[in-house]
Backbone bond lengths (Angstrom), bond angles and torsions (degrees), N, CA, C in turn:
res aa  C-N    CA-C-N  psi(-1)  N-CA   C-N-CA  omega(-1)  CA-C   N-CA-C  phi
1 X - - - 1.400 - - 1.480 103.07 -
2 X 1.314 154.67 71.22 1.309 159.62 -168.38 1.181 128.06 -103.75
3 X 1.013 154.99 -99.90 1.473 150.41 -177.18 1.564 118.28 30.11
4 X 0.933 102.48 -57.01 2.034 85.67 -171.96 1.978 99.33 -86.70
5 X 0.917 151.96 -32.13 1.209 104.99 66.65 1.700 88.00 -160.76
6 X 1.098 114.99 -121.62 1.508 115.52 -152.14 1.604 122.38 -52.21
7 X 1.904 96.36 -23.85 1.570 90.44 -179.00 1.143 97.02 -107.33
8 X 1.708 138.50 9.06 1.651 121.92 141.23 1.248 97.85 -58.41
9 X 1.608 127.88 -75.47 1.430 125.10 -144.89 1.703 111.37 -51.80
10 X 1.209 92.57 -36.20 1.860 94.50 165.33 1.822 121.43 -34.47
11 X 1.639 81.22 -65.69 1.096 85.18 -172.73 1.191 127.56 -100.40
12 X 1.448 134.20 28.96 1.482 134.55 142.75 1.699 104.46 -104.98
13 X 1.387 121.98 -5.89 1.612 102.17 141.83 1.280 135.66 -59.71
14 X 1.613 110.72 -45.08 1.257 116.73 174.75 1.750 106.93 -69.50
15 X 1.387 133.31 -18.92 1.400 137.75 -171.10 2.151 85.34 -74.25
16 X 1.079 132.53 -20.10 1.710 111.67 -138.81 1.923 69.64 -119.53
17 X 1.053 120.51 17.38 1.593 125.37 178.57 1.581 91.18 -66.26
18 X 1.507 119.61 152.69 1.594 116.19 162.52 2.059 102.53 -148.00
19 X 1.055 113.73 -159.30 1.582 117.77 -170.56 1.914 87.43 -80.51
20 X 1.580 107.27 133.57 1.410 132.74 175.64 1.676 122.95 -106.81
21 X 0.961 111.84 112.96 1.621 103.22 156.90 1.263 128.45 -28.22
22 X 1.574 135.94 -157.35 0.844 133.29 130.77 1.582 118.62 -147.15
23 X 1.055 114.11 56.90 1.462 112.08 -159.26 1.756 98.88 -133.92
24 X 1.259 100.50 13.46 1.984 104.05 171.24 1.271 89.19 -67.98
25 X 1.342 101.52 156.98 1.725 140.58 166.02 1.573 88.30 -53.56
26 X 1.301 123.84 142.22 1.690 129.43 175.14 1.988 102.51 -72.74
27 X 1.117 126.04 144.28 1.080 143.10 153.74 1.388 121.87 -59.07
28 X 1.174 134.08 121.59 1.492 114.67 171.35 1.556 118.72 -67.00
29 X 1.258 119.71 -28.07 1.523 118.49 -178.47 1.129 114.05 -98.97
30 X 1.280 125.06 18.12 1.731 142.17 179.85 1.659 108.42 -124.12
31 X 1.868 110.34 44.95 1.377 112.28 -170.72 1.770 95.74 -80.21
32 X 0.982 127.95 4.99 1.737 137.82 -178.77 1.442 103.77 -113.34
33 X 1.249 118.76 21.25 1.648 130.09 -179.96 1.266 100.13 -39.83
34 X 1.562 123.01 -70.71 1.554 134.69 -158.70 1.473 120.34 -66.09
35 X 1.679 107.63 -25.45 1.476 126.53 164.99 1.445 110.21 -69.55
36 X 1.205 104.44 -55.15 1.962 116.48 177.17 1.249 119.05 -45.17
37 X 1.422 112.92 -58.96 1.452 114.06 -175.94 1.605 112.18 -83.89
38 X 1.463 120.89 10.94 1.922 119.58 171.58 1.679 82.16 -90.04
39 X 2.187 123.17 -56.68 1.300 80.49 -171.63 1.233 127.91 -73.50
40 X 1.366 134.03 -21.99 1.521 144.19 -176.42 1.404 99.70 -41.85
41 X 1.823 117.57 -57.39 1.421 104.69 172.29 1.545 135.38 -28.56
42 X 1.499 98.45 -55.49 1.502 139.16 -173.07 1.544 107.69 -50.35
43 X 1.285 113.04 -54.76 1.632 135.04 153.16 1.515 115.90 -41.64
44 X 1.417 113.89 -61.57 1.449 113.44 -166.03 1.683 106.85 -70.55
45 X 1.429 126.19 -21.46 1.067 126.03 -151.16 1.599 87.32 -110.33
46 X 1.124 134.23 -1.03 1.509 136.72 161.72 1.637 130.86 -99.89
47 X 1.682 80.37 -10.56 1.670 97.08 175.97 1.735 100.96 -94.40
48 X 1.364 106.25 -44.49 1.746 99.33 -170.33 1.684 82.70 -80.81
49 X 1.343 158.15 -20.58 1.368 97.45 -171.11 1.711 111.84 -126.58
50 X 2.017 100.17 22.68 1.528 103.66 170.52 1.531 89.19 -125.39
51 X 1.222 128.52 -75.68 1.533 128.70 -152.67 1.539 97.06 -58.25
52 X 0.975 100.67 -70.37 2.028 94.53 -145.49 1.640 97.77 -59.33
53 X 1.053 131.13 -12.02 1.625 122.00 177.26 1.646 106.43 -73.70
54 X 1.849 94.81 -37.34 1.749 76.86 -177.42 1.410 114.23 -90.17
55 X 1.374 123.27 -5.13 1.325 134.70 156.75 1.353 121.74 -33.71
56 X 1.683 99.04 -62.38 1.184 116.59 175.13 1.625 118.17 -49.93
57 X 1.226 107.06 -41.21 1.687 116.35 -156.69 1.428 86.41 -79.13
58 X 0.998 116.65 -35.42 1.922 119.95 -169.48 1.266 112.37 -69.45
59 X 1.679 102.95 -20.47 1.510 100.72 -164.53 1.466 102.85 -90.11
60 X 1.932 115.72 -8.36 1.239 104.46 -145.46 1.895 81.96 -114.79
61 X 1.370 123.47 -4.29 1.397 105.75 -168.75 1.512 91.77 -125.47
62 X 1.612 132.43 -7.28 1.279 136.80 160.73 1.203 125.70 -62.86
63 X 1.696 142.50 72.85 1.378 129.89 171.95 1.463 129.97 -18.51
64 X 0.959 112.22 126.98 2.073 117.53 -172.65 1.403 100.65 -41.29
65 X 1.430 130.00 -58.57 1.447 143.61 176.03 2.120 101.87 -32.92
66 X 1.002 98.91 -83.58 1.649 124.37 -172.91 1.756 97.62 -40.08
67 X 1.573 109.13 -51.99 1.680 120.58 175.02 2.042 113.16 -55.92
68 X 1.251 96.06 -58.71 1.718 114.62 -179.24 2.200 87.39 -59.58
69 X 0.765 106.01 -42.56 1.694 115.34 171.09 1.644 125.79 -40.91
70 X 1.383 91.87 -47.75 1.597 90.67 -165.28 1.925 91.89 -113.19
71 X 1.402 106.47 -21.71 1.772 96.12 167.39 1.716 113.96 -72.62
72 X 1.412 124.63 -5.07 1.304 118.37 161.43 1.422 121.83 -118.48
73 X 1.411 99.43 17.09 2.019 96.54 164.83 1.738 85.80 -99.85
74 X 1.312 148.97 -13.09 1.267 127.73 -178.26 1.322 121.41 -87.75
75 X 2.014 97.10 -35.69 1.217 93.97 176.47 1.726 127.37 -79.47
76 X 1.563 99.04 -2.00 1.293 97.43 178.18 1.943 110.42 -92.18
77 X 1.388 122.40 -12.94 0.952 114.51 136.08 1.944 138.82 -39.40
78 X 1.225 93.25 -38.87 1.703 113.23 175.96 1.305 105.76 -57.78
79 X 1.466 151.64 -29.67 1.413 156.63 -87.60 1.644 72.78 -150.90
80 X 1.210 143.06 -57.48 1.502 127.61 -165.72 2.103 101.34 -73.04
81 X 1.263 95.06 -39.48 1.291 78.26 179.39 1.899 120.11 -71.52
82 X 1.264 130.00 0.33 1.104 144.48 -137.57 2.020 81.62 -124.05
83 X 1.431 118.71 -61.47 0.926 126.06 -165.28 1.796 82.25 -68.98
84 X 0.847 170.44 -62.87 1.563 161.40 -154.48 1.247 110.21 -64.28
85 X 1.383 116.17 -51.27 1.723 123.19 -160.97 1.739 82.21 -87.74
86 X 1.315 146.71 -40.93 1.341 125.99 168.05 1.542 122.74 -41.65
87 X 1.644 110.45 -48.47 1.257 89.11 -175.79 1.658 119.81 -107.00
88 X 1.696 111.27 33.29 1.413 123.27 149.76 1.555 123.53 -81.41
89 X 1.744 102.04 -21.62 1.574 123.56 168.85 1.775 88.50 -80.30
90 X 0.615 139.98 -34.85 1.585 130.08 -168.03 1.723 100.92 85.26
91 X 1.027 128.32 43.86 1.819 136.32 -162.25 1.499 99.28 -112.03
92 X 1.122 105.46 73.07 1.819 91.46 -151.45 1.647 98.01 -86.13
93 X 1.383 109.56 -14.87 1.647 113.25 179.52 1.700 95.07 -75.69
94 X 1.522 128.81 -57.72 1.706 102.27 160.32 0.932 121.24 -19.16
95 X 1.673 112.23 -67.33 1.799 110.99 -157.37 1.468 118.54 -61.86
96 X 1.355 97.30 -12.49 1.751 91.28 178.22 1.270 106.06 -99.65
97 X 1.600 120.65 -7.16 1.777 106.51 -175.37 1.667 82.51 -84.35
98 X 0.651 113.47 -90.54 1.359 111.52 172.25 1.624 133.14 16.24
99 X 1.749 94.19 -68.29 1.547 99.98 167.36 1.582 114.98 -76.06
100 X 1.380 114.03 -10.27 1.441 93.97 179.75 1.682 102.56 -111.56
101 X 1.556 109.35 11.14 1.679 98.24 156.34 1.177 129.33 -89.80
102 X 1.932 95.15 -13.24 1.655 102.27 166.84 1.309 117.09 -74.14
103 X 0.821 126.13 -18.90 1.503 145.41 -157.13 1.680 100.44 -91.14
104 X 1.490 118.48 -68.84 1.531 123.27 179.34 1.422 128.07 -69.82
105 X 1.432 102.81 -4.84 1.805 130.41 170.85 1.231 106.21 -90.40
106 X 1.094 102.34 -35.54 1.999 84.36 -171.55 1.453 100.98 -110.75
107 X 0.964 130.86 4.03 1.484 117.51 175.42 1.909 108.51 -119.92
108 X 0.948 104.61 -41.67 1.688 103.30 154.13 1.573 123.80 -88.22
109 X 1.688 112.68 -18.58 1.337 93.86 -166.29 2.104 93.59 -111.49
110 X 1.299 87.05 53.00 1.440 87.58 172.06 1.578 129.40 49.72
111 X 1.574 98.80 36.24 1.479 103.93 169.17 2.015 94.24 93.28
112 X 1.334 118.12 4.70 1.558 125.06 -169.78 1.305 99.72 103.19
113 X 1.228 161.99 -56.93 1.164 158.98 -151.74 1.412 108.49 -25.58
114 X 1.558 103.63 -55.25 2.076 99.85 165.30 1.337 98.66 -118.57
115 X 1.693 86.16 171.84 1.790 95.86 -171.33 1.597 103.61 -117.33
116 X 1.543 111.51 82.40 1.601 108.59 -168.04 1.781 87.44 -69.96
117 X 1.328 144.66 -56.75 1.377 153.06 165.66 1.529 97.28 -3.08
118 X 1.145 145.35 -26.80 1.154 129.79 -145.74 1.952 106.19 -111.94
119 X 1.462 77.49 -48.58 1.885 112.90 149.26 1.581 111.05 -37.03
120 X 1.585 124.60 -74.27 0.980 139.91 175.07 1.488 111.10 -45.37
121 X 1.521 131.55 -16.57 1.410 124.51 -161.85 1.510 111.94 102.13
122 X 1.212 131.77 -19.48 1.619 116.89 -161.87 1.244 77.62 -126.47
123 X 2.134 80.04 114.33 1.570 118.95 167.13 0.984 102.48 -104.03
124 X 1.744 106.51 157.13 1.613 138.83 -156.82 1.421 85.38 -102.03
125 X 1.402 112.43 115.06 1.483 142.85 134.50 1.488 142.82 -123.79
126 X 2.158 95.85 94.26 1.083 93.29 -165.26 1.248 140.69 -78.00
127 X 1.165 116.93 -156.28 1.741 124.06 -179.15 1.006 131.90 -149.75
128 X 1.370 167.70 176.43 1.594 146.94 -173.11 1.620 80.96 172.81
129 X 2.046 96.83 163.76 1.471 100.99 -179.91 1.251 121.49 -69.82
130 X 1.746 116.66 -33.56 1.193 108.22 152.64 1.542 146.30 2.37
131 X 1.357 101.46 -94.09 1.538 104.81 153.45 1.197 149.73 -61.25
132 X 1.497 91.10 -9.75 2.165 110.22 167.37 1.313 94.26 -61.52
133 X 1.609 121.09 -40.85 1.386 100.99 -165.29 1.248 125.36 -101.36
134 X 1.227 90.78 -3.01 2.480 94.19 165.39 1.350 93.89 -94.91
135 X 1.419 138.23 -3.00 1.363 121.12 157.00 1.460 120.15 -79.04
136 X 1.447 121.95 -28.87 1.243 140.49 150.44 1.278 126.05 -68.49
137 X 1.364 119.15 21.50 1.311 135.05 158.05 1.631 114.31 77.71
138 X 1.382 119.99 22.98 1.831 126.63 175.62 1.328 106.04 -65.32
139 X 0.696 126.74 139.63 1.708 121.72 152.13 1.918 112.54 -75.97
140 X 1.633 96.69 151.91 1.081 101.27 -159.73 1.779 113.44 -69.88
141 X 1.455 120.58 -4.10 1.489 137.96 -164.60 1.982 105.40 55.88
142 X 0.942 87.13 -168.32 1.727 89.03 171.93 1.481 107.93 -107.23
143 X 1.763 107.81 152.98 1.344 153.83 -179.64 1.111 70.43 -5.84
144 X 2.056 117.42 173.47 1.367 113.80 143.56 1.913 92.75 -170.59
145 X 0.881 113.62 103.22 1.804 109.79 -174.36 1.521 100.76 -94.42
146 X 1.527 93.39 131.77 1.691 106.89 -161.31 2.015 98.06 -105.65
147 X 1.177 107.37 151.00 1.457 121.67 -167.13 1.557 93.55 -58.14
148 X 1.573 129.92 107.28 1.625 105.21 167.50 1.412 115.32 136.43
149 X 1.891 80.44 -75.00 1.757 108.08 171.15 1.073 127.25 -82.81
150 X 1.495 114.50 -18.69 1.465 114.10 -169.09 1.189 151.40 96.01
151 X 1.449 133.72 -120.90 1.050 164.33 -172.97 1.724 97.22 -78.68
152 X 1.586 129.61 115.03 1.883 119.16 161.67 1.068 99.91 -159.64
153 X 1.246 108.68 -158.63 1.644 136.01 -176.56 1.194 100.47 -132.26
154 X 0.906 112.55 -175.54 1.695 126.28 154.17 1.393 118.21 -95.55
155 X 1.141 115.53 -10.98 1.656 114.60 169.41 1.342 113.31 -96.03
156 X 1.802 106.50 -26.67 1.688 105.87 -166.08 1.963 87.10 -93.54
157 X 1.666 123.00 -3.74 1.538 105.91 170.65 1.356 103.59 -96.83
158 X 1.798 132.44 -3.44 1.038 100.91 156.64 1.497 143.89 -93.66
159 X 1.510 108.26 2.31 1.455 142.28 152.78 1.976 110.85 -41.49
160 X 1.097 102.08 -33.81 1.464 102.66 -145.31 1.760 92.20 -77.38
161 X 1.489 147.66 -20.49 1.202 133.43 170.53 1.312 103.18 -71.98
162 X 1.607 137.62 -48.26 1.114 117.31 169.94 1.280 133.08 -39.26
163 X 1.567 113.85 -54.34 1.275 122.74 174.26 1.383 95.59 -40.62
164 X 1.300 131.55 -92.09 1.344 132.46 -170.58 1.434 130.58 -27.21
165 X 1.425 125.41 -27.68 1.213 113.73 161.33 1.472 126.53 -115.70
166 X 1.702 98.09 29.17 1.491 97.36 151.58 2.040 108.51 -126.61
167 X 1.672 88.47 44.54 1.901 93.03 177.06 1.659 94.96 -115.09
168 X 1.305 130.82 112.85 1.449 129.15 -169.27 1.617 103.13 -55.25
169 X 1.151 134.24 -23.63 1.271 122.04 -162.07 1.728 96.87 -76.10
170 X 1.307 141.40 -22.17 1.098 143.53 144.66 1.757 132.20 -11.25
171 X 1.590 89.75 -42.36 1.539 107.32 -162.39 1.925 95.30 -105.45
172 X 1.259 134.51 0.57 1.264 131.73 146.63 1.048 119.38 -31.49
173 X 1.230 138.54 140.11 1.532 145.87 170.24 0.753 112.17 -69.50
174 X 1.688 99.75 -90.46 1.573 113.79 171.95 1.565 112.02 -45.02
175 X 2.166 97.35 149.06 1.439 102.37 -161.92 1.876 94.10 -97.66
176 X 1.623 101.21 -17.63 1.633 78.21 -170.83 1.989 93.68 -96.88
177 X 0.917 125.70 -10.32 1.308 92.61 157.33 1.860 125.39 -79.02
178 X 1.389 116.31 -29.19 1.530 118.84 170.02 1.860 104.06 -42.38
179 X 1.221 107.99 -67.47 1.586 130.03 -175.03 1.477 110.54 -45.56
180 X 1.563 97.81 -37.94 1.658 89.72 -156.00 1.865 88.56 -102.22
181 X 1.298 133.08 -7.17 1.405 135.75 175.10 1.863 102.83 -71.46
182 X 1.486 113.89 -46.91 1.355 111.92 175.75 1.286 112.37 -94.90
183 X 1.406 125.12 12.10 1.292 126.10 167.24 1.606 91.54 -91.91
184 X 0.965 154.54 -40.91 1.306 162.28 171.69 2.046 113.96 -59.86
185 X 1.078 96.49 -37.31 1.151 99.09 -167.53 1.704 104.00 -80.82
186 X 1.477 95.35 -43.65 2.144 88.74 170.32 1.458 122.51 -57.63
187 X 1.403 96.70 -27.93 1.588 106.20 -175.03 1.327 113.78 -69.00
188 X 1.351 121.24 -39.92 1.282 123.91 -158.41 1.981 90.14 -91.44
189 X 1.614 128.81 -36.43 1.381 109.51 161.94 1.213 113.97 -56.19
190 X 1.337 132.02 -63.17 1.301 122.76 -156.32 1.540 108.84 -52.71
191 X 1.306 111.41 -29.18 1.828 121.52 -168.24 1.769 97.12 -70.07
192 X 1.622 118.02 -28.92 0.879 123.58 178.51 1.708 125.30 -83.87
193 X 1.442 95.70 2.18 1.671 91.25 175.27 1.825 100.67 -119.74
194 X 1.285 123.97 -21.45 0.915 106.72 166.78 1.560 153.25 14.46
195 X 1.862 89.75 -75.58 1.855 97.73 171.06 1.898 90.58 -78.48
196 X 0.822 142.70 -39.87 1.515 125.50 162.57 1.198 136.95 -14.02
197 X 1.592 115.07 -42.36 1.559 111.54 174.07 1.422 122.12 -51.31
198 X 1.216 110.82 -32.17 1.495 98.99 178.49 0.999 131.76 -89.75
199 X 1.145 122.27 50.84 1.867 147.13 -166.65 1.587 89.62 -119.97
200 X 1.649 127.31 -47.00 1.096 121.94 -178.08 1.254 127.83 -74.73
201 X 1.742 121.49 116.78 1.164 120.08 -167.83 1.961 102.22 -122.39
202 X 1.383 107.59 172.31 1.419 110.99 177.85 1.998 113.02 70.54
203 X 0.918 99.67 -122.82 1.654 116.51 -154.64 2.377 85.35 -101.30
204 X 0.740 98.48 100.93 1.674 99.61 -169.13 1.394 103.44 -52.79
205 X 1.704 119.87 -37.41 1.132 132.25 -143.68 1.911 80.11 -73.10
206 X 1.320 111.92 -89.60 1.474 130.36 170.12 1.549 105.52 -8.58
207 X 1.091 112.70 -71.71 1.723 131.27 178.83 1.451 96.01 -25.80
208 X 1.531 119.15 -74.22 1.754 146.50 -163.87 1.477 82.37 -56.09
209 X 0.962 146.20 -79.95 1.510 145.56 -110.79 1.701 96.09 -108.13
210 X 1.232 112.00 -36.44 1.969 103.71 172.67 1.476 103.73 -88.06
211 X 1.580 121.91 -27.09 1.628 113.72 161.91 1.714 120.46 -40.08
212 X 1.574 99.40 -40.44 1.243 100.56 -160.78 1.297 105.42 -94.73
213 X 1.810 112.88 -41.91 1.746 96.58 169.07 1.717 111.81 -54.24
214 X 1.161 134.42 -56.14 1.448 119.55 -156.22 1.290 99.67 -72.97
215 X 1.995 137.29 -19.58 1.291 93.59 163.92 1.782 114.01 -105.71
216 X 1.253 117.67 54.84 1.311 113.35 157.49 1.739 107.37 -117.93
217 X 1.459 127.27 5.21 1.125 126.87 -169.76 1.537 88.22 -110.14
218 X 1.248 124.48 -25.47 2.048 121.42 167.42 1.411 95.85 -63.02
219 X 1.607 115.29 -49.10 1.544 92.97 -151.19 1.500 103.01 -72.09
220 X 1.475 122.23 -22.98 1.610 127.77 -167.54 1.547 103.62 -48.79
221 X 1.655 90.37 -54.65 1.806 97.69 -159.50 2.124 95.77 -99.19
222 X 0.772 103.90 24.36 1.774 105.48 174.20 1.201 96.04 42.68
223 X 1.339 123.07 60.37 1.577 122.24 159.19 1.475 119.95 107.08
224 X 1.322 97.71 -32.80 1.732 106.74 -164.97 1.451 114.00 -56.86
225 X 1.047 118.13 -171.33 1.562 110.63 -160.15 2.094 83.73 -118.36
226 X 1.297 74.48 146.56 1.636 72.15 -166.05 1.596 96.17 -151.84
227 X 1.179 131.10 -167.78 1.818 146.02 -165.01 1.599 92.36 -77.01
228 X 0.989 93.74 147.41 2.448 102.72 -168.80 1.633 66.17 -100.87
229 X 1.741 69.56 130.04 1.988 95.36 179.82 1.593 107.60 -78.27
230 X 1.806 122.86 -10.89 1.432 113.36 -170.69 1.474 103.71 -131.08
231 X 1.264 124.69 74.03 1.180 134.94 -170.70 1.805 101.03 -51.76
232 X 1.695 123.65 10.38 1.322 88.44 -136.27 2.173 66.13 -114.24
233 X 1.480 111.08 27.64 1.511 126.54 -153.07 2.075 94.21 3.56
234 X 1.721 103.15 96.86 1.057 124.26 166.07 1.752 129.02 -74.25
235 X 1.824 97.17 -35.26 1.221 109.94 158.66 1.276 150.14 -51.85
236 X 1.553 112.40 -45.27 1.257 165.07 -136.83 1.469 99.88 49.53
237 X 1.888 108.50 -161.35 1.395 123.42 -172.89 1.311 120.66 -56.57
238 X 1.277 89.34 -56.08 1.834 124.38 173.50 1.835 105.61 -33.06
239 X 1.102 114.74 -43.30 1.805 98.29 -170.36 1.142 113.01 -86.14
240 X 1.359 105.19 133.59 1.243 117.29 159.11 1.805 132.38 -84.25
241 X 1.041 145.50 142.84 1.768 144.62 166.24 0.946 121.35 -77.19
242 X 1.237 140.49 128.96 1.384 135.82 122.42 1.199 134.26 -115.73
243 X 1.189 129.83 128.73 1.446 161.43 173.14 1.952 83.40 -26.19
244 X 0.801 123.68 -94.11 1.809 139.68 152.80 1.292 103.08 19.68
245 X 1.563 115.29 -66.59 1.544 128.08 -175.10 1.784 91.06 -37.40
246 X 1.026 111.60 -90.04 1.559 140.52 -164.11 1.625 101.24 -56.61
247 X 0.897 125.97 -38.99 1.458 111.38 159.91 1.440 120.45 13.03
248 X 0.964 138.36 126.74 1.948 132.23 152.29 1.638 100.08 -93.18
């Protein structure tokens, strides 16, 4: 679930959480299974009875225009943190699509509001510290679903202060506009995954957690074919990925 970016997608993965079995085959990188799924509970039961209702209401009195609106003034906020973790990857052709989508978003696209940049050819491929550091060779640690956020690692939760103080909404003064900008900003993802839930089939918990390892092991290696992040095949044979699915 990514786009605004890794600690939204976190956390409207962990929002699309619902009641789990427990009788999946064990994961090898989910050795904190029994810890994971008390908070995953903890998550799901804060998503059905605060977020996704006001999601819902947002989705239903928010015009598509005004919505497509405020999911690209955030994500074009995302674009400074993207332009940093590019050139810790040494990606320096990122860092410039990047800097010049920040650049053609906020000064033609009305401060980000539209994304003429995208129009122009320069597509959004992001980045977070996270993946600076399985590009820098970390290992990913095991599974680890955080109270809130959701969906991590232990390498992509020790990423997550960086991320944060290179996301400008950070550097706000004021607390009820800081608060009420990322109080806005979950709302308007979660409103955006919505028709999404029904992609999740079987054991949700399992579903959420190999969704999210195999696509944080694409974004590490930018696609390449690399070690199957769920040896423990949670999916089965039958599924197929797409990057697309998860989209914001």
């Amino acid at each position: 679930m990514k786009s605004i970016h890794w600690l939204g997608g976190a956390c409207v993965a962990a929002a699309l959480s619902g009641c789990a079995s427990t009788g999946e085959e064990s994961n090898p990188q989910d050795p904190w299974e029994g810890f994971n799924r008390g908070v995953y509970q903890f998550n799901d039961t804060l998503d059905r009875y605060a977020l996704k209702p006001i999601a819902q209401g947002y989705d239903i009195v928010t015009p598509d225009p005004v919505q497509d609106g405020v999911g690209n003034f955030f994500s074009n906020l995302g674009e400074i943190r993207t332009v940093f973790n590019s050139i810790l990857q040494w990606e320096w052709g990122n860092a410039g699509v990047a800097s010049g989508r920040f650049l053609v978003n906020t000064v033609l696209g009305v401060g980000g509001v539209l994304d003429p940049a995208t129009r122009m050819g320069l597509d959004e491929n992001e980045e977070d510290f996270g993946q600076t550091l399985g590009v820098w060779g970390v290992g990913s640690g095991p599974y680890l679903v955080l109270p809130i956020l959701g969906p991590s690692t232990v390498r992509d939760t020790s990423g997550l202060p960086v991320d944060m103080y290179t996301y400008p909404v950070t550097y706000v003064e004021e607390d009820k506009w800081r608060y009420g900008l990322t109080f806005l900003r979950y709302v308007d993802l979660r409103a955006s995954l919505l028709d999404q839930e029904a992609l999740i089939q079987g054991d949700r918990y399992s579903f959420i957690r190999d969704a999210y390892l195999q696509r944080r092991q694409f974004e590490v290696t930018n696609g390449a074919a690399g070690e199957d992040p769920f040896a423990s095949g949670g999916f089965g044979d039958d599924f197929e990925y797409s990057e697309d699915d998860f989209a914001e």
